[in-house]
MARTI-858688 format. One record per atom (N, C-alpha, C): x, y, z. Coordinates in steps of 0.02 Angstrom, whole numbers, plus 50000, padded with zeros to 5 digits. Example, Ala and Ser with C-alpha at 12.3 -4.5 7.8 and 13.67 -1.06 7.14 Angstrom:
506604971650390;506154977550390;506604983550390;506424988850354;506844994750357;506455000250394;
// end
This chain:
492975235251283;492715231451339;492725223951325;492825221051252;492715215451263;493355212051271;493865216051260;494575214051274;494435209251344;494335214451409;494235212651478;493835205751475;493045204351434;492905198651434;493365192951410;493675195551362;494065188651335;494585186351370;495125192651418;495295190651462;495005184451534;494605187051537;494075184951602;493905177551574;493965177151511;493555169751467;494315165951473;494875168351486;495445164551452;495585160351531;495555167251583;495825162551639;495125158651658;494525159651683;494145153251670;494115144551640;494445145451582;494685143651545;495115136351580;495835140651592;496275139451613;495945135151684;495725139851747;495435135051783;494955129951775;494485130951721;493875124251730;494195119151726;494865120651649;495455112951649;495795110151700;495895115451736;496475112151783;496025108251815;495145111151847;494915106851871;494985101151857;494515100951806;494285093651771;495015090351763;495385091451752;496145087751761;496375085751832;496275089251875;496445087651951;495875081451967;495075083051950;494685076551957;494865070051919;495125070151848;495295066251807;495905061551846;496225067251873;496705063151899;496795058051971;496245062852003;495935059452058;495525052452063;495235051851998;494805045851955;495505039851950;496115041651927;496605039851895;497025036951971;496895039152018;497225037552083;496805032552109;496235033152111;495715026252160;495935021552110;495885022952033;495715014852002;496585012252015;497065016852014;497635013952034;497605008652098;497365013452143;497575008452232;496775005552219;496115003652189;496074999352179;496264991652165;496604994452093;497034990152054;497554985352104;497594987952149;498174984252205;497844981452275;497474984852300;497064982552353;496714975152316;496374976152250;496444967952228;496704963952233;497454966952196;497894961652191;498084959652253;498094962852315;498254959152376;497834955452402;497214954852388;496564953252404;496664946552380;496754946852314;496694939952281;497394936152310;498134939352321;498494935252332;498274930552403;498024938052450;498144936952515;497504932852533;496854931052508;496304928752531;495934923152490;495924926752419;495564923952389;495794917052364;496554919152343;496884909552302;497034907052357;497384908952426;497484906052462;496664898852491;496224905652474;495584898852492;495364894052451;495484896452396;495404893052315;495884885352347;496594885552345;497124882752378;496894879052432;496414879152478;496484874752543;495674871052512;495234872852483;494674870152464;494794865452418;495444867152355;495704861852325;495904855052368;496214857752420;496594852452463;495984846452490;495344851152512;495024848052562;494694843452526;494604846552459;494194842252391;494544836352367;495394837152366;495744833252349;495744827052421;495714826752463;495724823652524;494924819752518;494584822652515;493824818452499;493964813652465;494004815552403;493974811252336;494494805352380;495184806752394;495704800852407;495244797052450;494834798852518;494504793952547;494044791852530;493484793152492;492844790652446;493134785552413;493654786452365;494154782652310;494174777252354;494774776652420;494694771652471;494174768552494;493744770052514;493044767552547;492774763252500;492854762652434;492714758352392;493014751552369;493704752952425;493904747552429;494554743152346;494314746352318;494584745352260;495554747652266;495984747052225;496544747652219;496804755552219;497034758352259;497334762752226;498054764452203;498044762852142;498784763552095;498794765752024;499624766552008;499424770751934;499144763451890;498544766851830;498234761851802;497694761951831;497294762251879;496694760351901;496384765851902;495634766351888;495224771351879;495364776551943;495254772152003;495224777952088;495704781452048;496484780152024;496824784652035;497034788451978;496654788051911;496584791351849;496104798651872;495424795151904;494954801051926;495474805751968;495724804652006;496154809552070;496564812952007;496864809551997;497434814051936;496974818051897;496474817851854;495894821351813;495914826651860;495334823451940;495294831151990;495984834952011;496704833652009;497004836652017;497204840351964;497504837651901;497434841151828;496774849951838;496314847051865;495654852151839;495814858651894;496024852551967;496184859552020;496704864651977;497354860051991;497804864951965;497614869551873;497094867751840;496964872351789;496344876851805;496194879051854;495484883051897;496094889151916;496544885351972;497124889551999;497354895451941;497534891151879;497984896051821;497444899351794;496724899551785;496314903951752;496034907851826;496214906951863;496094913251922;496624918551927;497354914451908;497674918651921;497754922351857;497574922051804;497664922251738;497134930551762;496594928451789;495994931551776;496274938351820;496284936351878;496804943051932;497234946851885;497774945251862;498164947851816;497774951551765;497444947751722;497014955851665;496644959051713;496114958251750;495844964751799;496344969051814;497034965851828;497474970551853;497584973651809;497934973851758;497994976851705;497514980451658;496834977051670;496474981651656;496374987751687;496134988751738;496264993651787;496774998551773;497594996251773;497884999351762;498165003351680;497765000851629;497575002251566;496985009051604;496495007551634;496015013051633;496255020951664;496945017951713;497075024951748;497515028151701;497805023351660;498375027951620;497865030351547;497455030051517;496805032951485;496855039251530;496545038151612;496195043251618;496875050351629;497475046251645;497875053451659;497905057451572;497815051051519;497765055551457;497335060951445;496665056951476;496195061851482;496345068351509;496825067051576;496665072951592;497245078651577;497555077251535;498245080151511;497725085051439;497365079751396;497165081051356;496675089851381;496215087251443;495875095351461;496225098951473;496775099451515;497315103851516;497375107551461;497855104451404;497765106551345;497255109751295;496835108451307;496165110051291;496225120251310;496105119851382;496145124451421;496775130051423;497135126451386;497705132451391;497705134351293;497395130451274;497185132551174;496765136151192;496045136251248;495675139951235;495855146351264;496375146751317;496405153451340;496765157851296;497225152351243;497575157151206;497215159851159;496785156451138;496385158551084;495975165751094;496025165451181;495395170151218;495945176351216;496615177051240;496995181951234;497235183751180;497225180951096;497275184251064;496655186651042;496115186051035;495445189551046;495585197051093;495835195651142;495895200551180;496345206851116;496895202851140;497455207451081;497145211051028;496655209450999;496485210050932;495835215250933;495575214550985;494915218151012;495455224951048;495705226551082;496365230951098;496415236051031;496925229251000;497075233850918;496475237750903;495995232750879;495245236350857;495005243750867;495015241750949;494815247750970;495265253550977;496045250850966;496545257850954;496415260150901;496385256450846;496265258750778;495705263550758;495335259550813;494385266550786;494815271350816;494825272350892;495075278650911;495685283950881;495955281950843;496515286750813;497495283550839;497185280150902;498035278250925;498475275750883;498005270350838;498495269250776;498615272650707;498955271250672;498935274450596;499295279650584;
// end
């Protein structure tokens, strides 16, 4: 009789993995189209505003700079500061985009983990069923052997 259990233990087995592998992999699909719904997010919304707030910031400063009446040319402070605030815009821009890029990749580091993960239960699940059917096999033998079938 315990043959039948170990049978019964092997395909169990077999399904709890596939579950947990089908969820694993399901985990492995959001952080994917995550991973991209960002990246469009950030192309499509976020630098673009980054981009026009630079502009509007850069446009201030040029008329403040003016309103003071002072010179503006290369050499003169008005237009060292503008170059500084533009220097700083355009290095905000490259650590945003810098920053988008590893999230992205992070992300996509986490889904390819999790399909390991879930390759790994799989495997798991098909060692344990084998393990459960030669149990079976062996519990079989066993019990041929008490009874006389073998020998």
């Amino acid at each position: 009789m315990s043959a039948l259990g170990n049978i019964a233990a092997a395909q169990s087995a077999k399904r709890i993995s596939a579950y947990n592998a089908k969820v694993t992999r399901m985990e492995r699909d959001f952080l994917e189209a995550k991973a991209e719904v960002n990246k469009k997010f950030y192309k499509n919304v976020t630098k673009p505003l980054l981009l026009k707030q630079n502009d509007k910031n850069r446009s201030n400063l040029f008329v403040t700079s003016l309103r003071t009446g002072a010179e503006f040319r290369p050499g003169t402070t008005p237009y060292d500061v503008m170059l500084e605030s533009n220097v700083n815009q355009a290095f905000n821009v490259l650590i945003a985009d810098y920053n988008s890029t590893m999230d992205y990749n992070d992300q996509l580091n986490q889904s390819l983990m999790l399909e390991a993960q879930a390759q790994g239960q799989e495997y798991a699940g098909r060692m344990t069923a084998r393990a459960q059917k030669f149990a079976a096999v062996g519990s079989l033998l066993s019990d041929a052997n008490k009874f006389g079938y073998i020998g």
